[in-house]
N, C-alpha and C positions, 0 to 999 in steps of 0.2 A: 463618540463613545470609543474608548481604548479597547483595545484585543482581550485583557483580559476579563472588563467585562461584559463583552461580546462572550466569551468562551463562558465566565459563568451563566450569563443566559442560555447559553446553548444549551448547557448541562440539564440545568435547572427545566429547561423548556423536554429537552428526551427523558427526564427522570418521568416526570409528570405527565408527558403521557405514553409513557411505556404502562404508567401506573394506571391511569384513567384507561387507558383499552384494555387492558388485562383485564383490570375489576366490571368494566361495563358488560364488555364481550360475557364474561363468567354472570353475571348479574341479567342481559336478556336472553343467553340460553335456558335459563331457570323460567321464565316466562314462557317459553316456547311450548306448545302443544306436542304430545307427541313426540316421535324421536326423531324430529327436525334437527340441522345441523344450524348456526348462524346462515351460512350462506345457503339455505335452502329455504329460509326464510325471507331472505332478503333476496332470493331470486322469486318468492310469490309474492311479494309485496312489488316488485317493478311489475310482474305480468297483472297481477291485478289492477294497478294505477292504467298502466298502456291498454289494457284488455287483450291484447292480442301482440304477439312477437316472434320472431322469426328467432333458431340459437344463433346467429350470426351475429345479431343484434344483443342477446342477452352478451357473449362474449366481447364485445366492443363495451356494452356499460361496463361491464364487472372488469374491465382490463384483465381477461384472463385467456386461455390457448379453446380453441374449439373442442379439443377434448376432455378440455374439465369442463367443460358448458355440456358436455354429451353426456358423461358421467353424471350429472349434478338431474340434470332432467331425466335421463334413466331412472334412479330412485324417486324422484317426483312422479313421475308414471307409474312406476310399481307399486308407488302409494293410492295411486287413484287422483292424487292432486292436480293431477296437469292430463290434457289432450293433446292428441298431437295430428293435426288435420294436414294433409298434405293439399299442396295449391293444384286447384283443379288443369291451369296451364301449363303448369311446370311442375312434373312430379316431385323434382329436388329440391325445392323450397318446402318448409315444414313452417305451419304454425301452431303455436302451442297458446294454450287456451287454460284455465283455471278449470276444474270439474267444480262440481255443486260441493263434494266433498272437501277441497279445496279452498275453494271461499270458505267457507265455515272453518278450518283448521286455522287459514289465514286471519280473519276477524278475530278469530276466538284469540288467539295468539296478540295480535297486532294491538287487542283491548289491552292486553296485558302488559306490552312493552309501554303502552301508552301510561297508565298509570303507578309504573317504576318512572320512566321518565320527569311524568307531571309530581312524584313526589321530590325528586331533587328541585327539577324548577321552581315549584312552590317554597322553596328554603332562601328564594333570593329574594329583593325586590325587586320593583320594574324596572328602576334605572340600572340598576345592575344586569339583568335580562336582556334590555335592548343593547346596552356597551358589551356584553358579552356575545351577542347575536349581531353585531354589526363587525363586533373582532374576526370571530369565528367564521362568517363570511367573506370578510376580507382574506383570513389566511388562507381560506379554499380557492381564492381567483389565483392570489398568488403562485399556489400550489399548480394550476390549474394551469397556471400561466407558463410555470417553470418546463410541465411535464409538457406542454403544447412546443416549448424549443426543445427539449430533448431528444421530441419524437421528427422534427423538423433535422436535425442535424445530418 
């Protein structure tokens, strides 16, 4: 393939999803319960899957600084959405836990983004679905791949 068009996929590849996250992002905030943030959501959707997590841990998935993970769980507490137990061994370990009110914001919500979701999917067909889902995971290893030497360097 020649440079230029490598360059128009390039383009064509940032147009697209500059566009596709703008509108998604704007598309499951409207789903959300509440005056959740995207990423307040998607930090109770990982404590809900794991059940239990340390912020040290939420900051290593979300690749973010320990104190936007401090900030981020502050207002999840002030909501009532999250617990925060300290380890009986070591006072400075904190786990944070979902409250009852939390699971319910979480579900209730997570219904939601589920069937905005399931209504695009349903627009394709299977074979389309699985070549898209097999793309899509491939570009995340890559990605994944990329960001594992960068942080190596």
């Amino acid at each position: 393939m020649d440079d230029k068009s490598i360059k128009k996929l390039v383009e064509q590849y940032i147009d697209l999803n500059f566009s596709i996250e703008k509108n998604v992002v704007s598309l499951i905030k409207g789903q959300i319960c509440g005056d959740l943030t995207n990423d307040q959501q998607y930090m109770l959707r990982y404590i809900n899957k794991v059940e239990i997590c340390t912020p040290s841990e939420l900051a290593e998935i979300f690749n973010v600084k320990k104190s936007a993970i401090t900030a981020i769980i502050n207002r999840l507490w002030d909501k009532g959405l999250i617990k925060r137990t300290r380890d009986e061994k070591d006072r400075r370990i904190i786990y944070l836990t979902l409250t009852d009110a939390g699971k319910e914001v979480f579900t209730h919500s997570d219904s939601n983004i589920h069937n905005l979701v399931a209504s695009f999917i349903t627009q394709f067909d299977q074979a389309e679905i699985e070549a898209f889902m097999k793309t899509y995971e491939k570009l995340n290893t890559i990605i994944l791949a990329a960001k594992e030497n960068k942080l190596g360097e």
